[in-house]
C-alpha positions as semicolon CSV with decimal commas, in nm:
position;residue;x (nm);y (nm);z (nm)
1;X;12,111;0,327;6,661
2;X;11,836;0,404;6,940
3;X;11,606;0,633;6,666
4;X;11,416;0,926;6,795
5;X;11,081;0,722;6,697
6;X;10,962;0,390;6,641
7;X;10,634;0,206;6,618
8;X;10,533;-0,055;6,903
9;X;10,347;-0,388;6,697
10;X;10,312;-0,700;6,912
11;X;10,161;-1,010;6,824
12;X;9,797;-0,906;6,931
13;X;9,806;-0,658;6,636
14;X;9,984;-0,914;6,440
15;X;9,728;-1,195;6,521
16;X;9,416;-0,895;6,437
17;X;9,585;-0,847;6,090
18;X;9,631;-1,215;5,970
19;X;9,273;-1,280;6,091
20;X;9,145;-0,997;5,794
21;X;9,442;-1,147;5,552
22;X;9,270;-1,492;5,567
23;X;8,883;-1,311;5,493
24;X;8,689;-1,185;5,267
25;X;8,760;-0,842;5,308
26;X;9,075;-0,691;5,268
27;X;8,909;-0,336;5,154
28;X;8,617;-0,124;5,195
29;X;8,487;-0,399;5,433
30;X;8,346;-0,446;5,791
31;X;8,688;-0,323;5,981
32;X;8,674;0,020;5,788
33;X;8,376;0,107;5,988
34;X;8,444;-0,096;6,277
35;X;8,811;0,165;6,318
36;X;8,580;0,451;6,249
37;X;8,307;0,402;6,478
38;X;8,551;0,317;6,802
39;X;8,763;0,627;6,706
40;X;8,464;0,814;6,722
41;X;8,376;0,628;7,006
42;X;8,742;0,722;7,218
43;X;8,741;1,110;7,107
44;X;8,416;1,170;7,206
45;X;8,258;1,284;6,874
46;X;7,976;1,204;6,591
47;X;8,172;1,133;6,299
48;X;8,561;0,980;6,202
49;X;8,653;0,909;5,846
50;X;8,991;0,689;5,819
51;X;9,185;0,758;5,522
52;X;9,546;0,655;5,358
53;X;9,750;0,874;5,594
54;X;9,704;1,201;5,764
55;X;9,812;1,427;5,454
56;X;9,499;1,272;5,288
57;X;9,349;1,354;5,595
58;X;9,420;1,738;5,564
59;X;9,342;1,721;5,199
60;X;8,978;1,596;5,304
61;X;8,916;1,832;5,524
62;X;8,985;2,131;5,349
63;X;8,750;2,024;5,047
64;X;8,498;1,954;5,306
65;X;8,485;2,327;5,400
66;X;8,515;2,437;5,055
67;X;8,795;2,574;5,025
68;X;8,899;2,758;4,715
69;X;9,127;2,958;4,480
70;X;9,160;3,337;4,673
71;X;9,053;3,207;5,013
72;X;9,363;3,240;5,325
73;X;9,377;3,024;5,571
74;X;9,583;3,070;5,881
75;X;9,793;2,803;6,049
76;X;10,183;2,759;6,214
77;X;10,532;2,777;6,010
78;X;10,642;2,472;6,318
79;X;10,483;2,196;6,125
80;X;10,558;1,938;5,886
81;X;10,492;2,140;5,533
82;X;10,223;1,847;5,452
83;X;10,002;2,112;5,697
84;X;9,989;2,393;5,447
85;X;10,067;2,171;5,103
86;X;9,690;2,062;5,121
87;X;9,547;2,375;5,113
88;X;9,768;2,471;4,895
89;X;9,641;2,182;4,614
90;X;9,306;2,373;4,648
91;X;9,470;2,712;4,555
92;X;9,439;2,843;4,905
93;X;9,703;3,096;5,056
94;X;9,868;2,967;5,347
95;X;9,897;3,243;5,620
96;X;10,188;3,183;5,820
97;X;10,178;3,302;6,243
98;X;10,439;3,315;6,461
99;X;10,478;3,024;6,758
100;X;10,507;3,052;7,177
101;X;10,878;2,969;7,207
102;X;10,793;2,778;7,542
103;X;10,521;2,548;7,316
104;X;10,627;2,578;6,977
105;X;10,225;2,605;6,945
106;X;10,087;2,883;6,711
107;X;10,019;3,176;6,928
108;X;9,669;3,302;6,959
109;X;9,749;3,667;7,032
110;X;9,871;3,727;6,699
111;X;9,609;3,565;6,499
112;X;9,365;3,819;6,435
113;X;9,624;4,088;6,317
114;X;9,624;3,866;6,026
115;X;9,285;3,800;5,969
116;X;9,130;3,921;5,620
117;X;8,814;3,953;5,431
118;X;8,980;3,633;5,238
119;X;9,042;3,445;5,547
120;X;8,819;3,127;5,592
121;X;8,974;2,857;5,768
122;X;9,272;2,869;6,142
123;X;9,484;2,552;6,102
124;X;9,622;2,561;6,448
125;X;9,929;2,267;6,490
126;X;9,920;2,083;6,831
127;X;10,310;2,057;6,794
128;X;10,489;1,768;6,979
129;X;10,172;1,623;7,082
130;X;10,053;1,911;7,314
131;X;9,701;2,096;7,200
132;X;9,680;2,479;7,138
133;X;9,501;2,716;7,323
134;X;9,184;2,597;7,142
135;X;8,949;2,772;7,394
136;X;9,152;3,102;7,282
137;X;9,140;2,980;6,873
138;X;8,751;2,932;6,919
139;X;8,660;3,193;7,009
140;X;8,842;3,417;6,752
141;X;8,704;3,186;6,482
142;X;8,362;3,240;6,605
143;X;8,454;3,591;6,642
144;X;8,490;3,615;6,220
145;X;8,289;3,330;6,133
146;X;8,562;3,082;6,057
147;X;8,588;2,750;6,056
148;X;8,877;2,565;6,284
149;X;9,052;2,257;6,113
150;X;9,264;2,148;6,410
151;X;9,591;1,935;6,284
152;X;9,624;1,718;6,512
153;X;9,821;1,438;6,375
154;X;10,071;1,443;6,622
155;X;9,826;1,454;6,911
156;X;9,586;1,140;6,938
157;X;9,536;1,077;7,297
158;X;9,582;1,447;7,453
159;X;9,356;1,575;7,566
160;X;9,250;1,977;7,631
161;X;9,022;2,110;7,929
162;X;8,931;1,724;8,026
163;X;8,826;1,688;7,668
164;X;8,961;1,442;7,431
165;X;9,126;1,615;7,125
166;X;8,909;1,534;6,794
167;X;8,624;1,640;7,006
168;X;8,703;1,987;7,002
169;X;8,781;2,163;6,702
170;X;8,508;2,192;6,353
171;X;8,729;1,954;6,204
172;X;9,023;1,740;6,341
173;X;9,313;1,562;6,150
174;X;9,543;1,263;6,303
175;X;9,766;1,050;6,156
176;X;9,859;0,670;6,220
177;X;10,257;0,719;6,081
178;X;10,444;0,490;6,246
179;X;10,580;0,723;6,509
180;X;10,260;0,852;6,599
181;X;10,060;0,743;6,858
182;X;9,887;0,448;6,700
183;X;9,983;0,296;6,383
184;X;9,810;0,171;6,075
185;X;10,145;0,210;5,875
186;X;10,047;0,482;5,671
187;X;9,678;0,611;5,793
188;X;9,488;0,870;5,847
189;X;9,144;1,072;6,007
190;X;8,931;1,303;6,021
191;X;8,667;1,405;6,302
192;X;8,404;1,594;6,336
193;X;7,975;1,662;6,486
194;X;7,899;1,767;6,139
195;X;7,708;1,528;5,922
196;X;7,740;1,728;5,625
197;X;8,136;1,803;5,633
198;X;8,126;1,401;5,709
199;X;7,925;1,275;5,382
200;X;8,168;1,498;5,164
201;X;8,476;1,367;5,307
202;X;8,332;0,998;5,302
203;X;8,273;1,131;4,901
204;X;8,598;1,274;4,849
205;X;8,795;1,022;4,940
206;X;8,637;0,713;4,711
207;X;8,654;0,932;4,411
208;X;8,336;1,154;4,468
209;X;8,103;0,844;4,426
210;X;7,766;0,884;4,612
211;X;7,603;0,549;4,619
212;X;7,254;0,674;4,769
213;X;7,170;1,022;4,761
214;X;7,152;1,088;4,404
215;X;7,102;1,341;4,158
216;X;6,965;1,186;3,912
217;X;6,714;0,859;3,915
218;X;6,850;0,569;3,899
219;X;6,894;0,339;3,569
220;X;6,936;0,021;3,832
221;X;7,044;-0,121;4,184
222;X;7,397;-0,137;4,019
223;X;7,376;0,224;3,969
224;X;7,617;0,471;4,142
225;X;7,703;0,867;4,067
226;X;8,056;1,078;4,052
227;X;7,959;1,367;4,211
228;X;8,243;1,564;4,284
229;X;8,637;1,559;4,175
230;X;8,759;1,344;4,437
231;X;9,056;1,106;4,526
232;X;9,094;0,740;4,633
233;X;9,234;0,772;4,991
234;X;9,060;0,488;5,132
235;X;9,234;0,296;5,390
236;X;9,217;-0,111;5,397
237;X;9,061;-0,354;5,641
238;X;9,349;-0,494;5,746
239;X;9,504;-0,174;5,835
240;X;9,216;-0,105;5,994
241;X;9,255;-0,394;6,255
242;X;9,595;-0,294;6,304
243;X;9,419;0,018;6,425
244;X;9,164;-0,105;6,629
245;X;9,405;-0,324;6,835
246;X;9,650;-0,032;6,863
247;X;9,374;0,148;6,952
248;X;9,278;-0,008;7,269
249;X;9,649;0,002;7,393
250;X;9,651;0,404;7,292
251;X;9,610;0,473;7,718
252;X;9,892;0,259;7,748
253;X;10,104;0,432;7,507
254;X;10,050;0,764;7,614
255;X;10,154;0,682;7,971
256;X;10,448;0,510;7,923
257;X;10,565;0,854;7,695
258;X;10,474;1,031;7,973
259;X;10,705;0,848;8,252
260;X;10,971;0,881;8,009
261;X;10,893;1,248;7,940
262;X;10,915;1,285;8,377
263;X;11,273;1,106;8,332
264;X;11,400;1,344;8,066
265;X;11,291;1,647;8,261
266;X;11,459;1,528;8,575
267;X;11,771;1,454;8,384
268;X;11,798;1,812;8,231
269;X;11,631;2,003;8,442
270;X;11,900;2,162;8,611
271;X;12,122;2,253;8,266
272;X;12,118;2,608;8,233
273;X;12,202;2,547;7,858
274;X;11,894;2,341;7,831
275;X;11,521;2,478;7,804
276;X;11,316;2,119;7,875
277;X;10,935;2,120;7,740
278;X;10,650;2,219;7,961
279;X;10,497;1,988;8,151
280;X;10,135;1,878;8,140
281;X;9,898;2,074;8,306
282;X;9,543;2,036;8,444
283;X;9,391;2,199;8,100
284;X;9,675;2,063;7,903
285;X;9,771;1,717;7,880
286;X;10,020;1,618;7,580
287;X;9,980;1,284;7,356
288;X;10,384;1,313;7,359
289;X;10,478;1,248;7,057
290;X;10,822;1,398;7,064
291;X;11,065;1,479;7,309
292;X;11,165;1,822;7,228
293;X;11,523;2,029;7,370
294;X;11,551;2,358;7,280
295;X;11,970;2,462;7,342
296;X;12,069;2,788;7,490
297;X;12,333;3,053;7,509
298;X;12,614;2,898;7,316
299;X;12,499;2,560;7,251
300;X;12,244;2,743;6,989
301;X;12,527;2,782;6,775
302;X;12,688;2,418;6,844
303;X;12,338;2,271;6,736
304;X;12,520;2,067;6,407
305;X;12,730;1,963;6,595
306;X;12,618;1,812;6,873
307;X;12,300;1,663;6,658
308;X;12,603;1,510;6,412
309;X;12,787;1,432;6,743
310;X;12,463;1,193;6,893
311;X;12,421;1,037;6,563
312;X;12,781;0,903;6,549
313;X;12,748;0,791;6,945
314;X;12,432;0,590;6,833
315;X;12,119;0,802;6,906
316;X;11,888;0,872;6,658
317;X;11,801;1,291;6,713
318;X;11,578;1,466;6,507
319;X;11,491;1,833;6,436
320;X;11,146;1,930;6,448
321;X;11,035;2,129;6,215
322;X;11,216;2,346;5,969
323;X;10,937;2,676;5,960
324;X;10,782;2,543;5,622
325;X;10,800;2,903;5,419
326;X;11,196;2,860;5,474
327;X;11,199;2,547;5,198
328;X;11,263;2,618;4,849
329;X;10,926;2,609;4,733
330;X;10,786;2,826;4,980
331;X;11,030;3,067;4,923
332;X;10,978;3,086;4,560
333;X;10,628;3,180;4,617
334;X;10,721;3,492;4,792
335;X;10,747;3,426;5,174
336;X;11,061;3,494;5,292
337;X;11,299;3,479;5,593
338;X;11,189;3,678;5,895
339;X;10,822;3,617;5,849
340;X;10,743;3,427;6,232
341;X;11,114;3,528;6,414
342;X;10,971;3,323;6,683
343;X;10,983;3,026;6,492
344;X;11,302;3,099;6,327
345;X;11,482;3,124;6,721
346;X;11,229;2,765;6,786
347;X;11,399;2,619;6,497
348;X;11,763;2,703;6,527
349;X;11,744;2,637;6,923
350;X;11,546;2,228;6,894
351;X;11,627;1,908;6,887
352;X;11,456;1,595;6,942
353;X;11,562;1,277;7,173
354;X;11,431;0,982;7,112
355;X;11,072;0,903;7,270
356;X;10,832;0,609;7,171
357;X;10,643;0,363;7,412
358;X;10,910;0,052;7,347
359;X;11,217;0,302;7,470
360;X;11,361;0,106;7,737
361;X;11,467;0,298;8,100
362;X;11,845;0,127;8,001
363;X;11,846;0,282;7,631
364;X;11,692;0,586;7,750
365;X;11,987;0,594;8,009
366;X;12,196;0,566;7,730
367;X;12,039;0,877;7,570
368;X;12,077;1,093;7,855
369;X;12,464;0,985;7,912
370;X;12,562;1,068;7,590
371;X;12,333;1,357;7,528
372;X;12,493;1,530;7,892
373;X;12,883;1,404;7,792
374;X;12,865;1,604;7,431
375;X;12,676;1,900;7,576
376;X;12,962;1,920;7,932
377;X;13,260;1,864;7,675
């Protein structure tokens, strides 16, 4: 099975790893802020924080900017639900806009429609990889004094306007899954200029310990003080080489998903039946993390079977993503079907081939052979 993602570990990372194994650090040590720092360093920006993965990630930044039980916060239905589930767990109410069908990206021109006196925080999704119109998001949120938490965790390496994404945005979330960019195995980060949004995350996520600015006076030099109610989502030093090595091959990464990106769209670009994603662009340049098809006409309706039909041929499609207020949950908290009808016709009309930096020219061959046999038969 050729999956539809898969991590790329050689034995440089390997090699980074055992060296932290065989120390005397394996958490909360030198490599925690070593990761940080060059992340920082490669977006562009003051602060990073790395943490267990990039739902702790969201989770941090929405207790940095205080979010709270009554407050909204707008962000995309095309997103894994993890988006809206962490604002949720602070008794926020998601607000759900409808997507560009050519991006799959939340679309700007609708945001302010449903913007409230409750609204604090825009969650904009840089689906697939490729950033949102953040010059258009910014300036609404400045518009209404909101604050921007960009999820970017599929995006590490894009870049928007010739600026790196975690530069951009108040806040900005990536992930280190596997599939993503870079990998720490599960990992996580959040970005930002602001020094105070980055001492409460760097709180939050060691269980709201503050080990200098305190409250109180101190009883002794072992002394330390729970501040706030927070979470252990620290990430270890080993992972944290694993970053840093992935880290410096991130260029590497992105281009070789971007050759095989040109190769797709060269493949399909003459199906009629087949809508291929947009290209980059001078402003817009796409991290690529998935490959995404959306069918036409007929083949809309065909979409089970052909995904079941490249599964039992050997390639490893996805779908990305059901519109979260369509799961179970969502719907039994009162959102219901017909909310973003954009996203619905997204939804129904994707599917994702497989793209990761180790897909060989000969397997991705394969893909497009089979792929074009089920969809001309």
């Amino acid at each position: 099975m050729i999956p539809y993602g898969h991590q790329y570990v050689d034995n440089d990372d390997i090699e980074e790893v055992i060296k932290v194994l065989k120390s005397d650090w394996l958490t909360q040590g030198p490599k925690v802020h070593e990761f940080e720092k060059a992340l920082a360093d490669y977006c562009g920006i003051k602060y990073a924080v790395v943490v267990s993965n990039g739902t702790a990630a969201l989770h941090a930044a929405y207790c940095a900017v205080g979010l709270k039980s009554n407050d909204e916060f707008i962000t995309s239905p095309i997103t894994f639900p993890a988006t809206s589930n962490a604002g949720l767990w602070q008794n926020g109410k998601p607000v759900f806009v409808d997507v560009e069908l050519k991006t799959g990206n939340i679309n700007p021109d609708l945001i302010e429609e449903k913007i409230t006196n409750k609204t604090k925080v825009i969650v904009p999704v840089d689906f697939a990889g490729r950033p949102v119109d953040l010059e258009k998001i910014k300036k609404i949120a400045k518009k209404y004094n909101l604050i921007v938490i960009e999820d970017a965790c599929q995006a590490l390496g894009a870049s928007y306007n010739g600026k790196k994404i975690g530069s951009i945005s108040d806040l900005t979330v990536f992930s280190f899954h596997p599939v993503k960019s870079i990998t720490t195995g599960e990992g996580g980060a959040v970005l930002t200029n602001n020094e105070d949004y980055y001492k409460r995350i760097k709180r939050f996520i060691t269980h709201g310990i503050e080990k200098k600015d305190f409250i109180y006076e101190p009883d002794g030099d072992w002394y330390f003080e729970m501040q706030d109610l927070g979470q252990n989502y620290r990430l270890t030093d080993f992972q944290c080489a694993l970053g840093l090595s992935q880290l410096r091959k991130l260029n590497k990464f992105i281009e070789k998903r971007r050759l095989l990106v040109e190769r797709y769209n060269q493949a399909f670009q003459n199906y009629k039946n087949i809508q291929i994603p947009i290209f980059d662009s001078y402003e817009t340049k796409s991290a690529w993390h998935l490959y995404v098809l959306r069918l036409q006409g007929e083949l809309v309706g065909r979409k089970a079977e052909i995904f079941r039909k490249l599964r039992e041929k050997g390639v490893g499609v996805q779908v990305h993503h059901i519109p979260v207020y369509l799961h179970p949950y969502y719907q039994n908290l009162g959102y219901q079907k017909g909310l973003c009808p954009q996203a619905e016709k997204f939804y129904e009309s994707a599917i994702s081939l497989p793209l990761y930096p180790s897909l060989s020219e000969d397997e991705q061959d394969e893909v497009i052979q089979v792929f074009c046999n089920i969809i001309n038969n």
